[in-house]
Backbone as a printed PyTorch tensor [residue, N CA C, xyz], in Angstrom:
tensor([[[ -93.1610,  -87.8530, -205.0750],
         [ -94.4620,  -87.3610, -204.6990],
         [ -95.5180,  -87.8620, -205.6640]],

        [[ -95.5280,  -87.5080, -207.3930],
         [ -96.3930,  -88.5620, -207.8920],
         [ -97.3890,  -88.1330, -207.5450]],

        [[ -98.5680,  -88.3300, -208.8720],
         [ -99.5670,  -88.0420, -208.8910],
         [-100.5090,  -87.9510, -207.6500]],

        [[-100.8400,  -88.9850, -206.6310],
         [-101.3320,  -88.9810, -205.5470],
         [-101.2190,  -86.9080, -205.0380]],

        [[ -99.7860,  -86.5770, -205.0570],
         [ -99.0810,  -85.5300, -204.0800],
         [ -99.6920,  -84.5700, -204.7510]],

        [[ -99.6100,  -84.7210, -205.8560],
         [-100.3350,  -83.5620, -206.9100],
         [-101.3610,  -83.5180, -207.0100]],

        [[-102.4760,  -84.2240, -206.9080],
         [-104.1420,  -84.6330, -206.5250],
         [-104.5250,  -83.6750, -205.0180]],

        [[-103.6880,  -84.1270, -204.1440],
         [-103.7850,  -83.5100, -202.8090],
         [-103.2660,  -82.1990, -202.7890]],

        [[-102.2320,  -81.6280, -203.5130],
         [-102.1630,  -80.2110, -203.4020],
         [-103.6040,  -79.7540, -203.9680]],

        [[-103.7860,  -79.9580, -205.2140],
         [-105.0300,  -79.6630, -206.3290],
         [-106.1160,  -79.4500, -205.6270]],

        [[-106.5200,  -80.7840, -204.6340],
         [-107.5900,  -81.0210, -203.6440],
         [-107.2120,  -79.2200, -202.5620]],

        [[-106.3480,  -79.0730, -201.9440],
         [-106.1310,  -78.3190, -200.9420],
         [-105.8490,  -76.7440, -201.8380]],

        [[-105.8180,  -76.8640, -202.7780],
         [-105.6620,  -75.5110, -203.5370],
         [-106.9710,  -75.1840, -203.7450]],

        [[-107.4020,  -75.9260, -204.2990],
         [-109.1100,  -75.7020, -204.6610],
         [-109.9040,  -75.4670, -203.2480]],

        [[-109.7620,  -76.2870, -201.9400],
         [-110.5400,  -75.7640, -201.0480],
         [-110.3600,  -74.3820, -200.2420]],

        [[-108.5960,  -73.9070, -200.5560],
         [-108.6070,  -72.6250, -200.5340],
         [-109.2980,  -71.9020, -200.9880]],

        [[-109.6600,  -72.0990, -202.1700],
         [-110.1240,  -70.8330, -203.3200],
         [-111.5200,  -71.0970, -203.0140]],

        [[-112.1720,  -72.1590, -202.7700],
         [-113.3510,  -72.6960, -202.2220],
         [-113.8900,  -70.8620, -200.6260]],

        [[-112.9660,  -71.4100, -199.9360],
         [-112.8900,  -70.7830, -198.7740],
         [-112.7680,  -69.5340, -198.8580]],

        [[-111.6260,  -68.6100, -199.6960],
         [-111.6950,  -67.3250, -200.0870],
         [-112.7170,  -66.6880, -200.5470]],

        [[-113.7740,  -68.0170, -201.2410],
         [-114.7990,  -67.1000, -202.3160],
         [-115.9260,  -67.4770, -201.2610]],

        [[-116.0260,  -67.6190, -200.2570],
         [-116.6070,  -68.2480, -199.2980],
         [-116.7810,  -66.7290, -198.3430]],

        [[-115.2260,  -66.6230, -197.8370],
         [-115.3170,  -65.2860, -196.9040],
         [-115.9030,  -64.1810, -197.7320]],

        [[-115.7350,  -63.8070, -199.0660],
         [-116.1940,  -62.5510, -199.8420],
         [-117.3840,  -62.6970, -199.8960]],

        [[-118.3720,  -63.8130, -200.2300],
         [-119.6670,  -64.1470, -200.2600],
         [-120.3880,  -63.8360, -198.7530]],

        [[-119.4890,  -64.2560, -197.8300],
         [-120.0520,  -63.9320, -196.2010],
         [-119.7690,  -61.9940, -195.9300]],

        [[-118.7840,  -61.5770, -196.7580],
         [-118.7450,  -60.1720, -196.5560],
         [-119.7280,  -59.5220, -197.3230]],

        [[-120.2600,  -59.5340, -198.3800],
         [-121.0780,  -59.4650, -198.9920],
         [-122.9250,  -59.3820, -198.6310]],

        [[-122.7200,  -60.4360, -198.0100],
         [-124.0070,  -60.8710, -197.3750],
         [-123.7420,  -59.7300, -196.1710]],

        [[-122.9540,  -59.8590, -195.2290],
         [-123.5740,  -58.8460, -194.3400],
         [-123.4140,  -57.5960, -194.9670]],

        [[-122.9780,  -57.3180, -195.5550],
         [-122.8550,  -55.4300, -196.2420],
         [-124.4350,  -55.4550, -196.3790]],

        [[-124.5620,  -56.4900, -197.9010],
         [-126.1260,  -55.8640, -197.8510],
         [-126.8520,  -56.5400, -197.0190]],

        [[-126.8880,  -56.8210, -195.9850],
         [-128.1340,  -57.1570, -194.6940],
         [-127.8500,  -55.8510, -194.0350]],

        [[-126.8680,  -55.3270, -194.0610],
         [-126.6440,  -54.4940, -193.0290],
         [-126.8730,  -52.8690, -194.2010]],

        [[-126.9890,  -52.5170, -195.1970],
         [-127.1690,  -51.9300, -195.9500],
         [-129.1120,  -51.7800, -196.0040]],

        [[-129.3370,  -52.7100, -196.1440],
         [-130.8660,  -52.9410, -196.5770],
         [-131.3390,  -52.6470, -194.9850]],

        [[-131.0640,  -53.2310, -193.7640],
         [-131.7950,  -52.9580, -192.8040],
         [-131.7160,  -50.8060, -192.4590]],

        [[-130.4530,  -50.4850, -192.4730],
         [-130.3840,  -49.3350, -192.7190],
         [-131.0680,  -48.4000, -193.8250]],

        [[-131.4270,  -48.7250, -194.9200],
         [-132.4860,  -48.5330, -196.1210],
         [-133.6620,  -48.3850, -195.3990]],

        [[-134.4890,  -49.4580, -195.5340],
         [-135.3810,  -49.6100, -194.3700],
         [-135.8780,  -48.6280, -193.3490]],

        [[-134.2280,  -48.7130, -192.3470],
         [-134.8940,  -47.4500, -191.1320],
         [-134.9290,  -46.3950, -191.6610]],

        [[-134.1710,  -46.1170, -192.4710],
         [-134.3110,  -44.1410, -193.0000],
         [-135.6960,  -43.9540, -194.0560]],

        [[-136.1620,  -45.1760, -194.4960],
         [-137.4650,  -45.2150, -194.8170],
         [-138.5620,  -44.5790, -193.8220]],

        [[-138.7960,  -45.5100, -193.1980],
         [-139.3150,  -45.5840, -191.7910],
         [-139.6500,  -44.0310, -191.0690]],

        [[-138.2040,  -43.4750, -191.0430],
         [-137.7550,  -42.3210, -189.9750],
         [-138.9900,  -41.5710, -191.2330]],

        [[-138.1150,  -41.2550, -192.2680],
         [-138.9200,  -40.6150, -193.5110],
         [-140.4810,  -40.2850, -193.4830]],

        [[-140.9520,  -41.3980, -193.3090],
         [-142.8010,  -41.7310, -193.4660],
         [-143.1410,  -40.8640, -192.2270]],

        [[-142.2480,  -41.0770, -191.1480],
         [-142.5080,  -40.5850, -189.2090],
         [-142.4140,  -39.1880, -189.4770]],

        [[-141.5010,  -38.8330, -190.2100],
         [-141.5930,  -37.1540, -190.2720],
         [-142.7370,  -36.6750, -190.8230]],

        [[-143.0900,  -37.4630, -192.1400],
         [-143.6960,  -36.7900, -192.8660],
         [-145.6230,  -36.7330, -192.0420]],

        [[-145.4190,  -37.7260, -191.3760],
         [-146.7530,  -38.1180, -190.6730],
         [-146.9630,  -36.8570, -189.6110]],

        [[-145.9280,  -36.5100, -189.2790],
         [-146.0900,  -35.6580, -187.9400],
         [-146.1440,  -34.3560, -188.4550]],

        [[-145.7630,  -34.1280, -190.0030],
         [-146.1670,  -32.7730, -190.5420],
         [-147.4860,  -32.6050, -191.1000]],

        [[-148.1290,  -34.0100, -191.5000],
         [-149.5430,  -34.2090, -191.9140],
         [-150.1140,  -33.8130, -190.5080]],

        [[-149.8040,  -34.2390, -189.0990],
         [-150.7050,  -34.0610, -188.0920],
         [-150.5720,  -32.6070, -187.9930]],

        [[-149.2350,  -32.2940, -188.0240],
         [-149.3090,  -30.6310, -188.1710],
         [-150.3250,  -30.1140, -188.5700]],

        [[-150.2090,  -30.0460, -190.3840],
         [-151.0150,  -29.6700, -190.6370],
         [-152.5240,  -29.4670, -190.4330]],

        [[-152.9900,  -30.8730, -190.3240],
         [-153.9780,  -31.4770, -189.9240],
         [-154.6020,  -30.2810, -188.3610]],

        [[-153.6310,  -30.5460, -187.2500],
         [-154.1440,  -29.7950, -186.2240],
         [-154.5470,  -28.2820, -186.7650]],

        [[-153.5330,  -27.7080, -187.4810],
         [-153.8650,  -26.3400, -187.8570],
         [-155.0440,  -26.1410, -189.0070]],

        [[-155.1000,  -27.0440, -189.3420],
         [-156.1610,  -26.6730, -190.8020],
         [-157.8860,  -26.9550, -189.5490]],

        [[-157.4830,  -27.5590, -188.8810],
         [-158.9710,  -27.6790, -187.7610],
         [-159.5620,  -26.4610, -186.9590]],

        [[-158.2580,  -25.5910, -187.4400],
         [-158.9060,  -23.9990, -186.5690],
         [-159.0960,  -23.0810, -187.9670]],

        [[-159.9710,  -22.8560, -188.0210],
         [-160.7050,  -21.6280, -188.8220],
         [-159.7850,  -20.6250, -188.2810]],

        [[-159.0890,  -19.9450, -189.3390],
         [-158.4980,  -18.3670, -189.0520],
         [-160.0190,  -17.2190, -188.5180]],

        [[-159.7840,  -16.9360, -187.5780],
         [-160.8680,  -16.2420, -187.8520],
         [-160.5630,  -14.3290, -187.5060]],

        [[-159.4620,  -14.2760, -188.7890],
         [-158.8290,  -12.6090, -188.4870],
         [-157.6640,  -13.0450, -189.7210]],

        [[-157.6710,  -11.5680, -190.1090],
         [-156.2000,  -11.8300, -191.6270],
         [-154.9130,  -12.2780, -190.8530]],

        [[-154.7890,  -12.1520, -189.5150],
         [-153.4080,  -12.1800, -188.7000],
         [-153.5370,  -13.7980, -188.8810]],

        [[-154.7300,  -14.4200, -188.3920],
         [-154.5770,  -15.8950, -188.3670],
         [-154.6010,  -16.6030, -189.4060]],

        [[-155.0900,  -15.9910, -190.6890],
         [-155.2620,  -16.6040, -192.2300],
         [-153.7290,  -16.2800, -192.4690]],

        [[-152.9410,  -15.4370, -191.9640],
         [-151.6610,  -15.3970, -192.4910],
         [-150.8190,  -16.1440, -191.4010]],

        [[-150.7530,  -16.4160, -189.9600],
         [-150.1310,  -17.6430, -189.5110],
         [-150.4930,  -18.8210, -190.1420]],

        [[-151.6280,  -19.0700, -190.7540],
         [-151.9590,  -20.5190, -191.0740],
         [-151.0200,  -20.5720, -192.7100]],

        [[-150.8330,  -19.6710, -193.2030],
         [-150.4020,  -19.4970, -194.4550],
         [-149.0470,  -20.0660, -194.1150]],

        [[-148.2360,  -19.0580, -193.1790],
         [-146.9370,  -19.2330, -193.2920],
         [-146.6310,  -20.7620, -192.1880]],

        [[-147.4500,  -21.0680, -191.5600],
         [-147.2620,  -22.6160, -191.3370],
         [-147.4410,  -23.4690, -192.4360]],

        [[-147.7080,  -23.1610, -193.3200],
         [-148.4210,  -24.3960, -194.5410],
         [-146.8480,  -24.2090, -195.0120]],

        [[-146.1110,  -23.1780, -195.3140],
         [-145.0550,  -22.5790, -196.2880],
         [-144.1480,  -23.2640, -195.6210]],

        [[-144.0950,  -22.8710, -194.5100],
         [-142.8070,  -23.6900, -193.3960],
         [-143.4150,  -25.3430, -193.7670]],

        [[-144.1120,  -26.0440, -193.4750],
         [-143.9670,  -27.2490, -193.4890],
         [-143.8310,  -27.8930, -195.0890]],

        [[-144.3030,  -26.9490, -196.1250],
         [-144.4620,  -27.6350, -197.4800],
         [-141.8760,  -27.4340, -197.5280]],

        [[-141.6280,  -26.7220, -196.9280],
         [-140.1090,  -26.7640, -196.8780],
         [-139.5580,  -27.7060, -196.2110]],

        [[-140.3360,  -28.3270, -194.5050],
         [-139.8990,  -29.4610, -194.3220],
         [-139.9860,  -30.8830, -195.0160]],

        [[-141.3790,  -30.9130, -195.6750],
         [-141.3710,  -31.5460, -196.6940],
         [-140.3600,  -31.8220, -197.9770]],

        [[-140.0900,  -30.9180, -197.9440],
         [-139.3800,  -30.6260, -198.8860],
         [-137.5500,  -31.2570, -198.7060]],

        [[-137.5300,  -30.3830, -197.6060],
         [-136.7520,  -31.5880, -196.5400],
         [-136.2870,  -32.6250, -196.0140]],

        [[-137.5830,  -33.4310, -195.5290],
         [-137.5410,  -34.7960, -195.6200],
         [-137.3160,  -35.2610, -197.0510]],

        [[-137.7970,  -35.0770, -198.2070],
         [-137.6440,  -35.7620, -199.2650],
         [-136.3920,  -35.5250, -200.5400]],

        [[-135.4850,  -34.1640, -199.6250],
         [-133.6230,  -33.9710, -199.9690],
         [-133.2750,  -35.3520, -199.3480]],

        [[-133.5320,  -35.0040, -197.9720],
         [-132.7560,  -36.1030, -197.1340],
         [-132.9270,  -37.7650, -197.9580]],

        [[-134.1040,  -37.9550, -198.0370],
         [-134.5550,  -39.3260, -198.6690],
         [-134.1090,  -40.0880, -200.0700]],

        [[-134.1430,  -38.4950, -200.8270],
         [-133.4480,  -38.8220, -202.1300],
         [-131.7150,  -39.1090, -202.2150]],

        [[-130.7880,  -38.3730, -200.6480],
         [-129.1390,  -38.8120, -200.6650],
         [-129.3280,  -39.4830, -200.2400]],

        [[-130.3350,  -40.1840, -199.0900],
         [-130.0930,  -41.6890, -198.6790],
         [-130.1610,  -42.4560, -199.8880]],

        [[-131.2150,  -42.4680, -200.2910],
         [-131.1900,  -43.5150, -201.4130],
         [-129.8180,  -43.7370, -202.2300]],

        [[-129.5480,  -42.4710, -202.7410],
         [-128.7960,  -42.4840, -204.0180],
         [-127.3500,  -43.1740, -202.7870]],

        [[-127.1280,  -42.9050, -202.0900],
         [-126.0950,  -43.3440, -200.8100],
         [-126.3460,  -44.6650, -201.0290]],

        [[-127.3600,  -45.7170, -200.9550],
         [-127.4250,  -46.6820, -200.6110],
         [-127.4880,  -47.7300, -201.8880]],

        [[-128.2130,  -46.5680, -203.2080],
         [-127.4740,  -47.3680, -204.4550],
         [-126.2480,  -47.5740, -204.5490]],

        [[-125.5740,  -46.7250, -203.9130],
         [-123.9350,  -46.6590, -204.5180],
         [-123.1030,  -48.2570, -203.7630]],

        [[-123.9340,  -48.1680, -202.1060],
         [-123.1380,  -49.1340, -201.6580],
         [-123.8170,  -50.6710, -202.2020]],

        [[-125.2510,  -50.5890, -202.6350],
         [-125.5280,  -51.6930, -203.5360],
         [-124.8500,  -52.5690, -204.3180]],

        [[-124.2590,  -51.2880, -205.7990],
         [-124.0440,  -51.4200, -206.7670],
         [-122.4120,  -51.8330, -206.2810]],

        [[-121.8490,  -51.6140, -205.5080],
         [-120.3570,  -52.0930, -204.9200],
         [-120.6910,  -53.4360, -204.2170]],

        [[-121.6900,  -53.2770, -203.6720],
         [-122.1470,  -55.4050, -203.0540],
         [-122.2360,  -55.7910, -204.2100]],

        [[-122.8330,  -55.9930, -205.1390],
         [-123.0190,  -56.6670, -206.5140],
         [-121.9160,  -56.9760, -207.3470]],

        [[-121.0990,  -55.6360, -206.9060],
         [-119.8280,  -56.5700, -207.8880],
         [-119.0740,  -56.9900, -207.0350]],

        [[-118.9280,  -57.3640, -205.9700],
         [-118.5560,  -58.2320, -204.9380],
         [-118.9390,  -59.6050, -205.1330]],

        [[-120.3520,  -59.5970, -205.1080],
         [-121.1650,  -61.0480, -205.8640],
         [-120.2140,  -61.4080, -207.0960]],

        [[-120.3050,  -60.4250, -208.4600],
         [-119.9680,  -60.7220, -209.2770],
         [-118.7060,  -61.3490, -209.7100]],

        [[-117.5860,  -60.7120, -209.0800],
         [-116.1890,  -61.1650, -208.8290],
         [-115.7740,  -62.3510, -207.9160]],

        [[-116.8490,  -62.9520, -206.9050],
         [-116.7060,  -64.3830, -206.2900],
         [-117.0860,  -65.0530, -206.8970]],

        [[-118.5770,  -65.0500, -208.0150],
         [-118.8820,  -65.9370, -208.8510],
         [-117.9430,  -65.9910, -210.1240]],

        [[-117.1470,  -64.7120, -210.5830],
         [-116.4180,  -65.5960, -211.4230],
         [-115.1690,  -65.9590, -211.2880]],

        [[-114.4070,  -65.5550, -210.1330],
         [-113.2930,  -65.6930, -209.6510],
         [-113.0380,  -67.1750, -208.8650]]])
């Protein structure tokens, strides 16, 4: 077999390892495309809630209470929505921390094809 035979395994060993670090790099890539576009929408959803509790508000702060019964519905609507608020931005803070985690696992995915 002789050097030639041993060149050509070498050649075909290496384009394996070529190819392996190839598929992890392509798994990688879609995790975080598919990670980040999901980031993104729960962004998105996030801002939509919070907009539709501003209009909330917004509609209710446009009527003058005009009686303690209505100064105290307007109260306990402000209370209820400062909780959905509150709400939306639980939810926002486990997405995130959710989506660091699967980050920080793409990265060393990167890290282990580049030095592997």
């Amino acid at each position: 077999m002789g050097q030639e035979g041993e060149a050509g395994q070498a050649l075909l060993s290496a384009r394996a390892g070529l190819a392996a670090r190839d598929a992890v790099l392509a798994a990688a890539d879609r995790a975080l495309t598919d990670t980040l576009a999901a980031a993104y929408a729960a962004a998105v959803e996030s801002i939509a809630r919070i907009e539709a509790i501003r209009a909330d508000i917004d509609a209710a702060a446009g009527r003058s209470p005009d009686s303690p019964a209505g100064a105290h519905d307007l109260s306990s609507l402000l209370v209820a929505k400062q909780r959905e608020i509150a709400d939306v931005l639980g939810d926002a803070r486990a997405e995130s921390e959710a989506k660091t985690a699967v980050l920080q696992q793409i990265a060393a995915q990167y890290r282990s094809a580049s030095t592997g």
